[in-house]
C-alpha positions as CSV (number, residue, x, y, z in Angstrom):
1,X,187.2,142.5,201.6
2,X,184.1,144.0,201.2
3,X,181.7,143.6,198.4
4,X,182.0,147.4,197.4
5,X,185.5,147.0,197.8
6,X,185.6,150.4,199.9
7,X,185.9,149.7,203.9
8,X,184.5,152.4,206.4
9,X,183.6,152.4,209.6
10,X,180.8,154.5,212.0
11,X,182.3,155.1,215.5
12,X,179.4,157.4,217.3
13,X,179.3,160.7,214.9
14,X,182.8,160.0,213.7
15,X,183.3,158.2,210.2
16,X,186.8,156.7,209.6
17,X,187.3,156.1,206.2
18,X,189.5,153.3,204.7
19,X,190.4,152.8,201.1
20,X,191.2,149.0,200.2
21,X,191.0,145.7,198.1
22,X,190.3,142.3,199.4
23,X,191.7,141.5,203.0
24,X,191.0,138.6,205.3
25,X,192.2,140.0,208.9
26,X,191.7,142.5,211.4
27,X,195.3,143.4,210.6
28,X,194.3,144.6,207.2
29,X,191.2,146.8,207.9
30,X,193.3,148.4,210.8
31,X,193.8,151.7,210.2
32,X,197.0,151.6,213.0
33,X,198.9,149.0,210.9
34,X,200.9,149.0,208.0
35,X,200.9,145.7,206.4
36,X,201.1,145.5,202.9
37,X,198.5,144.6,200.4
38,X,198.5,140.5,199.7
39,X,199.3,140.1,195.7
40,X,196.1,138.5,194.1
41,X,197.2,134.6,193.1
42,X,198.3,133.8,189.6
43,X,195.9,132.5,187.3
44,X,196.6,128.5,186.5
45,X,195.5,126.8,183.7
46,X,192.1,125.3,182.9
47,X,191.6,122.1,183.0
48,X,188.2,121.3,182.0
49,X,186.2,123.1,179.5
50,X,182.8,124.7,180.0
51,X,180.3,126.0,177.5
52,X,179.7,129.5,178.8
53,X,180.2,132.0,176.3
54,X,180.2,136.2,176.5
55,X,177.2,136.9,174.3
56,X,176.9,140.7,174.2
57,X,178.4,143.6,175.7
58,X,177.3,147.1,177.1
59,X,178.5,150.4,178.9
60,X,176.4,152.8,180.9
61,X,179.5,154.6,182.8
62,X,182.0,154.5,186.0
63,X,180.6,153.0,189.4
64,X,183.3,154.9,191.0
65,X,183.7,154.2,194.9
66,X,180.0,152.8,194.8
67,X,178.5,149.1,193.3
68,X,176.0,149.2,191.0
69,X,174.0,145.6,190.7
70,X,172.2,145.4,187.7
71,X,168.5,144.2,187.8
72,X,167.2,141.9,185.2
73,X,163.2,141.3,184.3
74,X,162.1,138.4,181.6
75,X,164.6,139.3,179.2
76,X,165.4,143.3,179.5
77,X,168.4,145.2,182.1
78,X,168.1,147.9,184.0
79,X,171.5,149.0,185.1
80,X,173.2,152.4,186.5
81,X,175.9,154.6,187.2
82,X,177.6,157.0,189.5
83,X,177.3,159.8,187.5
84,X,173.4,159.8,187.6
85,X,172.5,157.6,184.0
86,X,169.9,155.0,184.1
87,X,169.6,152.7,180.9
88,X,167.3,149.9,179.9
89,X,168.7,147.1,177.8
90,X,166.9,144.7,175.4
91,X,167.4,141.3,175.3
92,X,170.7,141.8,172.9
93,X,171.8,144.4,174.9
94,X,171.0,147.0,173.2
95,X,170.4,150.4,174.6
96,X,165.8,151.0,174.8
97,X,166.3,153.9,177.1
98,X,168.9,156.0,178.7
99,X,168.2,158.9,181.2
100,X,170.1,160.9,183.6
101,X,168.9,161.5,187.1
102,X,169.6,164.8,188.5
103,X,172.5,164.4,190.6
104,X,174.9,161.7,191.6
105,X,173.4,158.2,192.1
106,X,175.2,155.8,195.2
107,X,173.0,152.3,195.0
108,X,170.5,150.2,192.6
109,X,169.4,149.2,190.8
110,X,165.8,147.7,191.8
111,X,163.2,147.1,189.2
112,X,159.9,145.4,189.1
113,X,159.0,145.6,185.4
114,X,157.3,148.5,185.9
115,X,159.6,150.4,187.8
116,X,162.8,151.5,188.2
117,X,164.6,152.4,191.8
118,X,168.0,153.9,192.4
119,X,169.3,156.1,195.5
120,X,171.6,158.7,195.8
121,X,174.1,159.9,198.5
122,X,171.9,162.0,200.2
123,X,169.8,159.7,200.7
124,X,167.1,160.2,198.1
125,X,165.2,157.6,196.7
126,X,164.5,158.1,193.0
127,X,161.7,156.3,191.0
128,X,161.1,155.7,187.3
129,X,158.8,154.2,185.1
130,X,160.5,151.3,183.5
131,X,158.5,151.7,180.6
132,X,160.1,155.3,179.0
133,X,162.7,156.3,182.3
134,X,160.3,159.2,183.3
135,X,160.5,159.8,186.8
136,X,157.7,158.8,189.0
137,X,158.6,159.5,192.9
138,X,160.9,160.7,194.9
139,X,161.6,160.2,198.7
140,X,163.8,160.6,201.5
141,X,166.3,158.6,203.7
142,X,168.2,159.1,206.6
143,X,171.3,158.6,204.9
144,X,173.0,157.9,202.2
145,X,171.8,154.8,200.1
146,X,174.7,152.0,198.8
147,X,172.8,149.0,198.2
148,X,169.6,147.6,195.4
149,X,166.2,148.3,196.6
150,X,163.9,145.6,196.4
151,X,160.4,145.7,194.8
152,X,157.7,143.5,196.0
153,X,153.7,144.1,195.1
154,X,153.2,147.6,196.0
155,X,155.9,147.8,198.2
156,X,159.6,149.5,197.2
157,X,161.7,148.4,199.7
158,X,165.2,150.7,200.5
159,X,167.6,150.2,202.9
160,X,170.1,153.3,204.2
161,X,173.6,153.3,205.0
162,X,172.9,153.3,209.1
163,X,170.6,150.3,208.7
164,X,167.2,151.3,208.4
165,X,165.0,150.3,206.0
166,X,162.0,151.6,204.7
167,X,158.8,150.4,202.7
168,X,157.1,152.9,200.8
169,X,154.3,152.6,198.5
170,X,154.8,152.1,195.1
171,X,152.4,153.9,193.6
172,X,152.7,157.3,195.5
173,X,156.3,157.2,197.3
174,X,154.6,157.3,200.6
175,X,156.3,155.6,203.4
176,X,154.3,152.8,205.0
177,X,157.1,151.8,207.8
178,X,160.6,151.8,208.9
179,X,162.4,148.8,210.5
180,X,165.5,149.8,212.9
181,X,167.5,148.7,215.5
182,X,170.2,149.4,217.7
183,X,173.6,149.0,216.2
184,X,177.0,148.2,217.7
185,X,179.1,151.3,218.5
186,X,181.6,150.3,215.4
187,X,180.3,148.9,212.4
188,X,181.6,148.4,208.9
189,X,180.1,150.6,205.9
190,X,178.6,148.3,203.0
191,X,176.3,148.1,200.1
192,X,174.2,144.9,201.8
193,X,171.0,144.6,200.7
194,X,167.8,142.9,201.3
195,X,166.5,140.0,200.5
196,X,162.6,139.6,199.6
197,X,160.8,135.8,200.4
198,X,156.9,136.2,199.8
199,X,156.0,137.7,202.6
200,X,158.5,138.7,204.3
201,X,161.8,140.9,203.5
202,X,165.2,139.3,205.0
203,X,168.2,141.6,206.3
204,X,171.2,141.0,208.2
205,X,172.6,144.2,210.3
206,X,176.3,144.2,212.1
207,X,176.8,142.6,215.3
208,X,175.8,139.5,213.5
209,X,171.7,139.5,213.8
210,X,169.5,138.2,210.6
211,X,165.9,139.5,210.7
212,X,162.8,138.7,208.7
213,X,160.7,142.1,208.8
214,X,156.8,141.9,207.8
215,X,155.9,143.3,204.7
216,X,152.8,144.5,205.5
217,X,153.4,146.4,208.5
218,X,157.7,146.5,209.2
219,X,157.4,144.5,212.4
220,X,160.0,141.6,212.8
221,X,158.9,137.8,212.1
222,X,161.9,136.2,213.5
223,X,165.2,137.3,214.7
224,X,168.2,134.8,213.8
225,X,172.1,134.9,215.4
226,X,174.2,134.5,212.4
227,X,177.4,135.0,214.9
228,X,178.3,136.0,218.0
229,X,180.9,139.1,218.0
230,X,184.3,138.3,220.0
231,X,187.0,140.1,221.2
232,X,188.3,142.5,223.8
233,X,188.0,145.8,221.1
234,X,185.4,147.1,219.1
235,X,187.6,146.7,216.7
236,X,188.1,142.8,216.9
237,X,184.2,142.3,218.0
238,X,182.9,143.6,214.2
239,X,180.7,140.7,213.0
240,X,178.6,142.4,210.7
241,X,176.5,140.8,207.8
242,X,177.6,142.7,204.9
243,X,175.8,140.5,202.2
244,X,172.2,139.6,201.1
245,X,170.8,136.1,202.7
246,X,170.1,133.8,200.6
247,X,167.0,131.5,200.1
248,X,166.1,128.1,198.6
249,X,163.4,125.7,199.9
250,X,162.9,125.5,203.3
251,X,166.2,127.3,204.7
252,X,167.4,130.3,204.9
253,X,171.4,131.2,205.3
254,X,173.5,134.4,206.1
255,X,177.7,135.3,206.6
256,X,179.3,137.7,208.8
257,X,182.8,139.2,208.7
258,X,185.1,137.6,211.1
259,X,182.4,135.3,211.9
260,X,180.2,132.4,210.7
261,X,178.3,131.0,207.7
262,X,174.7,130.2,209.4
263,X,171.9,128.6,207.6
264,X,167.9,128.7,209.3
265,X,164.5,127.2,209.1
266,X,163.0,129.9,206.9
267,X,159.8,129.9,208.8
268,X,160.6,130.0,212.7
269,X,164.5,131.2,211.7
270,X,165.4,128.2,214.3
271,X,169.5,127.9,213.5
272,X,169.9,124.3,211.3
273,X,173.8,124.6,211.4
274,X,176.5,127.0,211.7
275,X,180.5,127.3,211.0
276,X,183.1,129.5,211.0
277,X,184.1,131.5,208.1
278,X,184.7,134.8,207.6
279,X,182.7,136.4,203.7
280,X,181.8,139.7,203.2
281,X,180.3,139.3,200.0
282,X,177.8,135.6,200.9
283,X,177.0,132.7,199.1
284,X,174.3,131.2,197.3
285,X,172.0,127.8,197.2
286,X,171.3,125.0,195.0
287,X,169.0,121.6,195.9
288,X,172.0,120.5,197.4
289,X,174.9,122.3,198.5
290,X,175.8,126.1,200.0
291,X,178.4,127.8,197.7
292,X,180.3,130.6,199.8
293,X,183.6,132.9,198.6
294,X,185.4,133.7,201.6
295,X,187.4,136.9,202.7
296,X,190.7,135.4,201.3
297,X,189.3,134.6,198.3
298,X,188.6,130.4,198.7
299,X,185.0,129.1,197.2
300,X,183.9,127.0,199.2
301,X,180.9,124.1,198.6
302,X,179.0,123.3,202.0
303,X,176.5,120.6,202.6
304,X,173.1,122.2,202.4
305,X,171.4,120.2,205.2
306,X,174.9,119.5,207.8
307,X,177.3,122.4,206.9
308,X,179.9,120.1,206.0
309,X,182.7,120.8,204.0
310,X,182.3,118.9,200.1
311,X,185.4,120.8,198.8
312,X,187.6,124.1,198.8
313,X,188.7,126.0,195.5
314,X,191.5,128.1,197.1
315,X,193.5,129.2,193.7
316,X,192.2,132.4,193.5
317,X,193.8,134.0,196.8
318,X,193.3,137.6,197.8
319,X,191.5,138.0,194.2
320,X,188.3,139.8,195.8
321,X,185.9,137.2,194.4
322,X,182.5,138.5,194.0
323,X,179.4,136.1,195.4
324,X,179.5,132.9,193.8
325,X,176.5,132.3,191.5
326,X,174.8,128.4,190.6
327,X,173.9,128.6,187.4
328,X,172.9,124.8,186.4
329,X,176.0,122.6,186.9
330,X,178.3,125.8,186.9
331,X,180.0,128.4,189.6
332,X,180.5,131.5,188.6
333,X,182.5,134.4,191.0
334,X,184.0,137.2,189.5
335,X,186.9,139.4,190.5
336,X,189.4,142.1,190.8
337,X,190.4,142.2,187.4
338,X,186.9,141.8,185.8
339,X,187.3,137.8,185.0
340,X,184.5,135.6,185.6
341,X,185.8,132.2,187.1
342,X,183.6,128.9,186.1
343,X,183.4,125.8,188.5
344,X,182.2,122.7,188.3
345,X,180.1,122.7,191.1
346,X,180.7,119.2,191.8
347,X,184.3,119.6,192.7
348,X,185.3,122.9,192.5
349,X,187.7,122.7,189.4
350,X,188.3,125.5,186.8
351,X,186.6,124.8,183.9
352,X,186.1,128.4,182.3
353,X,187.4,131.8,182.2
354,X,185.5,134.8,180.7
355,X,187.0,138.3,180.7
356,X,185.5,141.7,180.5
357,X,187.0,145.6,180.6
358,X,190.0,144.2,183.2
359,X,188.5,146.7,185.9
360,X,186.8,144.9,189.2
361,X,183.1,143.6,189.4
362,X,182.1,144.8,192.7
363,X,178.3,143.9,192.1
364,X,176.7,140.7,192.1
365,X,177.0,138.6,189.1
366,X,173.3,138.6,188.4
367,X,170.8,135.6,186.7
368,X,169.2,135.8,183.5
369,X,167.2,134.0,181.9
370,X,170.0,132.5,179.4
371,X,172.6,132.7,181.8
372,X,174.2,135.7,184.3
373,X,175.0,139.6,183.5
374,X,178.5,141.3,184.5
375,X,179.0,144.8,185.9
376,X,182.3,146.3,186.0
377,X,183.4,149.7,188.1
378,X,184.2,150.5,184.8
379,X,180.6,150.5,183.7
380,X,180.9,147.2,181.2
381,X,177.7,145.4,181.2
382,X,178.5,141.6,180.0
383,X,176.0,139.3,179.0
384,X,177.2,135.7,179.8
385,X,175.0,132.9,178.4
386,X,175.3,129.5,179.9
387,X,174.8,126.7,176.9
């Protein structure tokens, strides 16, 4: 269900840990019932043909309970592990520079170019120079860090597990400000990141709310409802938004568990449309259309401007799909057993299928500039390039 494929929850000072794959119902993350895990769907055969092709492959080592996104700039990788190594990857994937940070490493990885940003579970936020891996900075969180910094300017922007995120200065590792807010009294543990538009850094936080924070001084621009939580428990009112918004032109859109697929006017944050769905892991944006993979593992295509439905892929059932990904006139979503899935993005049909190390890609299926890179919890690193 969720995009690090590990479900917790924060009740007051209490943590109550869940371990589990992909699930679509309150049922499933219920730690008082006893249903059965849903089998992933069978894989049918393709009936178009696509020209992506795997181009190279890497490792850099195990993601273990945590999701490691890789970050690409021009045509060099930066990717991660749990185990504390942080490598750099040409072009052909091959290896420039490979460090290990002391300790164990829990989210990244953010890069500029010039540097490199991971976080550990304690909360440390550890900065390298992208040129050589040397470290630079080091600074502290509240809590432990799961998701991909983001690096703007002069500004490295980190995000902690209980929601705050903080903007310190690139150059010196000195925190400029710190954007919180209050939080429902039950709220699901993720690896959701932010999102960085010009000036402006967009995040989504549980009960549903998608904020564009200044990234000058931390104050709020504009304060969106992606969904409004509904129930009689705690437990049925978690509407969190557990994935990064995503941006193209004008608008702005964002997904909640158990809740809605919203889209915005990215200046004002006025809602344009909203329906229901339920995705823990988002969507993304072309000119046209708003590509979503729900929590039982449908990809759906949306009308960009109505929220309409264009069509439904739904063959890949309880196969914790990954964010879809537009690149050109392709889909690509990923899933539990490491295969990336090609659609045609004007009708949803299977028209490729790419396989890695057969362990589950947890992270993002990133862009490059020939296509999209792969990162197992295995530590594979798959270049994909998109002819």
């Amino acid at each position: 269900m969720m995009n690090i494929r590990k479900t917790y929850f924060y009740l007051g000072a209490v943590s109550l840990l869940l371990s589990l794959g992909g699930c679509s119902t309150l049922d499933s993350i219920n730690p008082f019932t006893s249903s059965k895990k849903a089998q992933p769907a069978e894989l049918q055969p393709l009936q178009g043909s696509s020209n992506a092709v795997r181009s190279w492959q890497a490792s850099v080592g195990s993601a273990g309970e945590f999701t490691f996104t890789p970050s690409v700039v021009g045509d060099v990788s930066f990717v991660a592990s749990r185990d504390g190594a942080v490598a750099k990857l040409d072009k052909d994937g091959n290896t420039m520079w490979k460090v290990s940070v002391d300790g164990m490493l829990s989210g990244g990885v953010g890069s500029d170019g010039k540097r490199v940003v991971v976080g550990t579970p304690k909360g440390e936020v550890v900065t390298l120079d992208a040129a050589d891996g040397h470290p630079l900075w080091r600074a502290q969180m509240s809590a432990e860090i799961l998701s991909q910094p983001a690096l703007v300017g002069d500004l490295v922007i980190v995000r902690s597990g209980d929601s705050r995120i903080n903007g310190f200065d690139a150059q010196t590792g000195k925190r400029r400000w710190l954007y919180q807010r209050s939080t429902p009294a039950l709220v699901l543990r993720s690896n959701v990141g932010v999102q960085v538009d010009g000036n402006a850094t967009l995040a989504g936080f549980p009960g549903g709310k998608l904020v564009a924070i200044n990234n000058q001084n931390g104050v709020a621009l504009w304060e969106g409802t992606v969904t409004q939580p509904k129930g009689a428990t705690e437990l049925e009112r978690i509407a969190d938004v557990t994935s990064r918004p995503t941006v193209n032109g004008g608008t702005v859109c964002s997904a909640t568990y158990q809740g809605r697929v919203s889209c915005f006017d990215r200046v004002n944050g006025n809602v344009l449309w909203s329906r229901d769905m339920s995705s823990s892991v988002g969507m993304d944006i072309d000119a046209k259309n708003v590509y979503v993979s729900d929590d039982s593992g449908a990809v759906h295509a949306l009308d960009r401007s109505t929220g309409a439905s264009l069509w439904k892929q739904d063959k890949l059932t309880n196969r914790e799909l990954t964010r879809p990904l537009v690149i050109g006139s392709e889909i690509f979503v990923a899933d539990l057993q490491g295969i990336v899935h090609v659609l045609r993005h004007s009708d949803g049909a299977f028209i490729g299928r790419l396989t890695t190390d057969g362990s589950a890609v947890r992270a993002e299926i990133v862009r490059t500039p020939t296509g999209a890179l792969v990162q197992t919890i295995n530590g594979g690193v798959f270049a994909i390039t998109a002819k």
